[in-house]
C-alpha positions as CSV (number, residue, x, y, z in Angstrom):
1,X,-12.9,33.1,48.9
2,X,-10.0,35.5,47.9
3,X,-8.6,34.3,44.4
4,X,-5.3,33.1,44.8
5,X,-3.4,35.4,41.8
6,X,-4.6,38.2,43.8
7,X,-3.4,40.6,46.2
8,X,-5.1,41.7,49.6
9,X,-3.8,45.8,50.8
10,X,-4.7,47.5,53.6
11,X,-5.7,51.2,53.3
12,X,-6.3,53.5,56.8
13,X,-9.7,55.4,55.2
14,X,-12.8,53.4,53.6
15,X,-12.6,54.7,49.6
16,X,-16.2,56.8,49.2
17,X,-16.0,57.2,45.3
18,X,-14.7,54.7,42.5
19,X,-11.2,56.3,42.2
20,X,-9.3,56.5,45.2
21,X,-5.7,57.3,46.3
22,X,-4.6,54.4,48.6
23,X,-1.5,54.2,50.7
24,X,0.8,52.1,49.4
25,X,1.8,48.7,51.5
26,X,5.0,46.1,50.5
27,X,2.7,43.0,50.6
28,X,4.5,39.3,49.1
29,X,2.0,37.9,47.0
30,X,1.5,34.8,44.4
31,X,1.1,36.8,41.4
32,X,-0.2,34.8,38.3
33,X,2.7,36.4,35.8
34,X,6.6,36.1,35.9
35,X,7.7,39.7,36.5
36,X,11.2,40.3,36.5
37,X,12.8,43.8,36.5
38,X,13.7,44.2,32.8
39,X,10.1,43.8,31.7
40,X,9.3,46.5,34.2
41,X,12.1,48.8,33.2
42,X,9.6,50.3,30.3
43,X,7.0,50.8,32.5
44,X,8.9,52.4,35.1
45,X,10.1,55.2,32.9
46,X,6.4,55.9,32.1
47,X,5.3,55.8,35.1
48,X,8.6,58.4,36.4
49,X,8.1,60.9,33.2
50,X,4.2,60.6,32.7
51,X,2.8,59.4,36.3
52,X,0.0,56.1,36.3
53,X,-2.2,56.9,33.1
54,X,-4.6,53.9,34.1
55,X,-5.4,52.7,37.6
56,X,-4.8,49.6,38.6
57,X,-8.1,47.7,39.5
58,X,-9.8,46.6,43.0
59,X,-12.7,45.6,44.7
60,X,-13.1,45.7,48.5
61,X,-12.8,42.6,50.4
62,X,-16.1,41.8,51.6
63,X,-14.5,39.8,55.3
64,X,-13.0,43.5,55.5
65,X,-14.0,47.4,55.3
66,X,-10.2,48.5,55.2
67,X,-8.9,45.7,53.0
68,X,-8.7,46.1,48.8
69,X,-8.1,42.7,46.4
70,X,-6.0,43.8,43.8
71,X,-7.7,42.5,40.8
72,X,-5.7,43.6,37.6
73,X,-2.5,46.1,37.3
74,X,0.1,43.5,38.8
75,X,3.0,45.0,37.2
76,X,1.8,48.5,37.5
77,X,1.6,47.7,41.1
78,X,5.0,45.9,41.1
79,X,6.3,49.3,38.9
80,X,4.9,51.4,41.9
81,X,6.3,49.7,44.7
82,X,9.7,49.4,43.3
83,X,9.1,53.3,42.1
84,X,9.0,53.4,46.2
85,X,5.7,55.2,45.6
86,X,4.0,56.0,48.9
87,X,0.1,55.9,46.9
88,X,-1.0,54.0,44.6
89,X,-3.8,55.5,42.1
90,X,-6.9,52.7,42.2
91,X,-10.4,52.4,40.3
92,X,-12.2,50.5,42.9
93,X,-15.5,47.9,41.7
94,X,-18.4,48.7,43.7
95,X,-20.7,45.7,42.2
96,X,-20.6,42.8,44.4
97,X,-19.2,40.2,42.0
98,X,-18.4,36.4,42.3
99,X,-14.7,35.3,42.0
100,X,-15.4,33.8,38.9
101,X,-16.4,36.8,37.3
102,X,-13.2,39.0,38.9
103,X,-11.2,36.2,37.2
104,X,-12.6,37.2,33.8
105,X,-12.0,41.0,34.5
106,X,-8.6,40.2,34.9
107,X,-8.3,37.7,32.4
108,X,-9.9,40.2,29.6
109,X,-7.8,43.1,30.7
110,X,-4.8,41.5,30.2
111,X,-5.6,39.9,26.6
112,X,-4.8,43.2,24.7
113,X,-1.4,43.8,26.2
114,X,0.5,40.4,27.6
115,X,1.6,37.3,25.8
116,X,0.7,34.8,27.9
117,X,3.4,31.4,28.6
118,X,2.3,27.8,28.3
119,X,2.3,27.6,31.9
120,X,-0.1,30.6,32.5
121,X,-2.4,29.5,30.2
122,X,-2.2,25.8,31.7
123,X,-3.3,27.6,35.0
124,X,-6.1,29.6,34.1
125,X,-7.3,26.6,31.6
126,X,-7.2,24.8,35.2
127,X,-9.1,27.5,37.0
128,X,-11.8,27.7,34.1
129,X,-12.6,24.0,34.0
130,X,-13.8,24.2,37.4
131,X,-16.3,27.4,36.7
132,X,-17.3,26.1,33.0
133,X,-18.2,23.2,30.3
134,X,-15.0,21.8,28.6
135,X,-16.9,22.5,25.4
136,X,-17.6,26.6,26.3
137,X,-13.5,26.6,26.9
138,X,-12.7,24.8,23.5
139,X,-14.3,27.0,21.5
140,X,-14.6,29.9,23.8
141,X,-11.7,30.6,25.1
142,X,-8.8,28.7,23.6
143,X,-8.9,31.2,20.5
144,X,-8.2,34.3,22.6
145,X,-5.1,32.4,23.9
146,X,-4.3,31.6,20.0
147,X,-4.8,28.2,20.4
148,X,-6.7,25.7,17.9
149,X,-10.0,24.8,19.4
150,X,-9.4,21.5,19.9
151,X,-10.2,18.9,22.7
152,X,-6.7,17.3,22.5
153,X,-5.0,21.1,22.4
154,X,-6.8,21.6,25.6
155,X,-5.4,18.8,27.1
156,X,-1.9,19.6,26.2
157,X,-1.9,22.4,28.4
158,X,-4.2,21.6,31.0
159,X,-1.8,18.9,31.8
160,X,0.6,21.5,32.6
161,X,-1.3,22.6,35.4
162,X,-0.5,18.9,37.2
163,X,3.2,19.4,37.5
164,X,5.0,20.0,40.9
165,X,5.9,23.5,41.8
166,X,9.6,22.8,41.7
167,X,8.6,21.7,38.2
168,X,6.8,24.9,37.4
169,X,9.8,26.9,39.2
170,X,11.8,25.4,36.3
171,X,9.8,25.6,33.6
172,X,10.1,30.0,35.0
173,X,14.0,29.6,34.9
174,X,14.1,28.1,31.6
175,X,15.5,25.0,33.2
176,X,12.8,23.1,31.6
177,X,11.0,23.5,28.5
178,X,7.5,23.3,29.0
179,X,6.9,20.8,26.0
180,X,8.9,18.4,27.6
181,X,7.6,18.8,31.3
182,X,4.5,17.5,29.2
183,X,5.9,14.1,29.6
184,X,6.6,14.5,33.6
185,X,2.9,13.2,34.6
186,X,3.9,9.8,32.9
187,X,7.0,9.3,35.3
188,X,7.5,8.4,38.4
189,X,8.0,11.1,41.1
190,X,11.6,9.6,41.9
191,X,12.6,10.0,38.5
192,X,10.7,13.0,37.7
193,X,13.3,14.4,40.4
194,X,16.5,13.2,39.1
195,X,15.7,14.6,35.5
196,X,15.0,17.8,37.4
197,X,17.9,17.7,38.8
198,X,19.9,17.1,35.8
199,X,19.0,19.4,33.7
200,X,19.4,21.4,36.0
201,X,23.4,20.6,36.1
202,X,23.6,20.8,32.7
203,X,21.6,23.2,31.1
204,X,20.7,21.1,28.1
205,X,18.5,22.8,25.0
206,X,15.1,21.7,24.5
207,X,16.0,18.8,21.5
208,X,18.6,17.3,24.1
209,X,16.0,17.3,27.1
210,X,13.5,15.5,24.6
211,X,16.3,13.3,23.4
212,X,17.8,12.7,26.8
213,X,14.4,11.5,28.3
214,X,13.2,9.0,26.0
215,X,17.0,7.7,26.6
216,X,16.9,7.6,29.9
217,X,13.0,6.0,29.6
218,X,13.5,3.5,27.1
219,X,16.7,2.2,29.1
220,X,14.8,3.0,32.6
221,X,11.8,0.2,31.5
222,X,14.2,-2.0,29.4
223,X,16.6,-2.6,32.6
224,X,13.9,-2.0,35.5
225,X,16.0,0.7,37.1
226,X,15.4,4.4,38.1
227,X,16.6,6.9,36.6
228,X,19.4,7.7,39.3
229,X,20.6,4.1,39.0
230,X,21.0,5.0,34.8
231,X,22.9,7.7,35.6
232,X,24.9,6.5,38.3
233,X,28.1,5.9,36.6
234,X,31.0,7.3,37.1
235,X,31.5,8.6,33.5
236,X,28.0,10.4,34.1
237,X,29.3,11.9,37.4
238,X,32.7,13.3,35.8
239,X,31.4,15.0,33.1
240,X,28.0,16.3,34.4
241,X,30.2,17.6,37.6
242,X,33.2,18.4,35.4
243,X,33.3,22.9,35.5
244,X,35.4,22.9,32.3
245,X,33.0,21.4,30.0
246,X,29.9,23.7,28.5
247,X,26.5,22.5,28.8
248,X,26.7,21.6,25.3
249,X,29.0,19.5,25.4
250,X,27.8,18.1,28.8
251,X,24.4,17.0,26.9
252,X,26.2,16.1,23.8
253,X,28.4,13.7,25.7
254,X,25.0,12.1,28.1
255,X,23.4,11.6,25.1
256,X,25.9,9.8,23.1
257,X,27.2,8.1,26.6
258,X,23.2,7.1,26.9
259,X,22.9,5.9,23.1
260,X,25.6,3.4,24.0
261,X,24.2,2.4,27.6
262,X,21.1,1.7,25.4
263,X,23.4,-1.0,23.3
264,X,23.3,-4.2,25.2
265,X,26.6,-4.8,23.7
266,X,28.1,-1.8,25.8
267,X,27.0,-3.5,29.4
268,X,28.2,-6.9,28.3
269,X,31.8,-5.2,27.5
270,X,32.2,-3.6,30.3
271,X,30.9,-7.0,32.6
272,X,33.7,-8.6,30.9
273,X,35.8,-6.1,31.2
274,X,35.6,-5.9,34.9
275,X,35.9,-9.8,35.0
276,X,39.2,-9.6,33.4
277,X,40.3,-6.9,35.4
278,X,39.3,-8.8,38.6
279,X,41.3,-12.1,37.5
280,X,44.3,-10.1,37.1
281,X,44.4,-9.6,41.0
282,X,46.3,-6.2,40.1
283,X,47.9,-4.7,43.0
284,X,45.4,-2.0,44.8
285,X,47.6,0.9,43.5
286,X,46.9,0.0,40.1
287,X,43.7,0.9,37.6
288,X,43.1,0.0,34.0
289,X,40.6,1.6,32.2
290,X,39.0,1.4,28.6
291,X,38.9,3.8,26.1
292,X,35.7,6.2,26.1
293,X,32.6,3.7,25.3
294,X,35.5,1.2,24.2
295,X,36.1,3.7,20.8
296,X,39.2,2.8,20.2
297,X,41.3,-0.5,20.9
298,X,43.4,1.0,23.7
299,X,43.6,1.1,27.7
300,X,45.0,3.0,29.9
301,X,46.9,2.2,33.4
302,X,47.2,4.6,36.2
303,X,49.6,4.2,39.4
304,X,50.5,5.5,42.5
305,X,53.8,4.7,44.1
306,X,56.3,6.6,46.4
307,X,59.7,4.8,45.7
308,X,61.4,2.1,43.8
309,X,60.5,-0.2,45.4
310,X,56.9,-0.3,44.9
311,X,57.5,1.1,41.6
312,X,59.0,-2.5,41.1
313,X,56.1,-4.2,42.5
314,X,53.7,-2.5,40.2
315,X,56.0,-3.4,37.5
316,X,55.5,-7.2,38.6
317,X,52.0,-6.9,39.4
318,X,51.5,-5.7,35.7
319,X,53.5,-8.2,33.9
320,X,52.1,-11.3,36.0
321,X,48.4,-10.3,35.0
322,X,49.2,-9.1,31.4
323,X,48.8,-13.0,30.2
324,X,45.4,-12.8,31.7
325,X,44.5,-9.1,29.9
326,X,41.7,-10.0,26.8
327,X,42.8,-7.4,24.8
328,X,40.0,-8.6,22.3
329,X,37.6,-7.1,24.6
């Protein structure tokens, strides 16, 4: 079976000798880095001025005698193709090896020229735990990747490898720090979607993800509601939705809005609140609300009228329900 970081290309004539000049096909492929056209921008230069110094490297597919698996030189590849090179300069394997051992070819070729992210080393920890011992990877291979040989360092990134593709999509757009997508496999898919979805709004930095999660946890379990239900209020709405604010001040304001939710003395204030309100029996035109997180020991009413005469009637409305206003809320 065809690895699936590789990529399959289809040349017209077999290759006969180990280096061969094959055409050049636009093929979409999974490719195991994050390649983006700045990090090629060197490469392409080199490749422009000085030509391909190394070829990339392939083996035939064995289900075809006109089809190559590209084993290693993914950005050289991606370099040529948006070069709009019409060949592509190959060294082809002629031994008949396993997958497992094209995986290391590629995996060792790559070690002396790429820093590898937490997520790319989550996936080929994955892909070696099904080939070798836990024990051969600990002390192995987790010291080429610079990582502490350690059973519970192993496990840190391996969990990595469990996360949803949307999940992994963000972690690739810096949407969501990889440390705390750690914590996803704990959550419930439901939730594990809002948070997605919110940090996605507002761009918070990586302390204000960790902080805004274990809020949105600890209140989650202590009130037995999701994490859309947390967030469901209407201060939430207008400032994650609100364009003027920066995602700064977006997080800053969740996570202090969340510190209070967290209070029980916040929910109980504004269930009173909304009792006085109610045995006002305001007119419908009229709104009273708090001050931010009741902050400061002042309301404020909003009206809509079109004349005097409901102008007057507001005025009434007000007055009759102002006996029944707590203003020791």
């Amino acid at each position: 079976m065809k690895p699936d970081w590789s990529v399959s290309f289809t040349t017209e004539n077999r290759p006969i000798f180990s280096h061969q000049i094959l055409p050049a096909f636009f093929y979409k492929w999974v490719n195991p880095f994050d390649v983006n056209d700045a990090s090629l921008d060197l490469l392409k230069k080199s490749i422009k001025k000085i030509g391909l110094i190394n070829p990339i490297l392939v083996i035939q597919n064995p289900k075809s005698t006109d089809e190559f698996i590209l084993v290693s030189g993914f950005r050289r590849f991606n370099a040529l193709i948006k070069l709009n090179k019409n060949e592509i300069k190959s060294a082809v394997i002629k031994e008949n090896l396993s997958e497992f051992e094209l995986f290391l070819i590629f995996l060792f070729e790559n070690f002396s020229h790429k820093s590898f992210t937490p997520l790319e080393i989550s996936e080929f920890l994955n892909y070696l735990s099904k080939n070798v011992s836990i024990k051969e990877i600990i002390f192995d291979f987790l010291p080429l990747f610079k990582i502490q040989p350690a059973r519970e360092e192993f496990e840190k990134y391996l969990i990595l490898s469990q996360l949803l593709e949307t999940e992994k999509d963000a972690i690739r757009k810096n949407i969501l720090d990889s440390k705390i997508a750690r914590k996803f496999p704990r959550l419930e898919i439901e939730d594990r979607k809002t948070v997605l979805s919110l940090f996605e709004k507002i761009r918070p930095s990586v302390s204000y993800q960790d902080q805004i999660l274990d809020l949105l946890e600890e209140i989650g379990a202590r009130d037995k509601k999701k994490f859309d239900e947390v967030i469901s209020s209407s201060e939430i709405s207008d400032v994650i939705n609100n364009p003027k604010v920066s995602p700064q001040q977006k997080s800053a304001k969740l996570k202090k809005f969340l510190e209070i939710l967290r209070r029980p003395t916040f929910e109980n204030k504004m269930k009173e609140f909304q009792k006085v309100i109610k045995s006002m029996k305001l007119d419908k035109d009229i709104q009273i609300t708090p001050s931010e997180f009741f902050e400061a020991s002042e309301y404020f009413v909003s009206a809509k009228f079109k004349d005097k005469s409901e102008l007057e009637k507001i005025a009434k409305s007000l007055l009759n329900g102002a006996d029944k206003f707590d203003f020791d809320i």
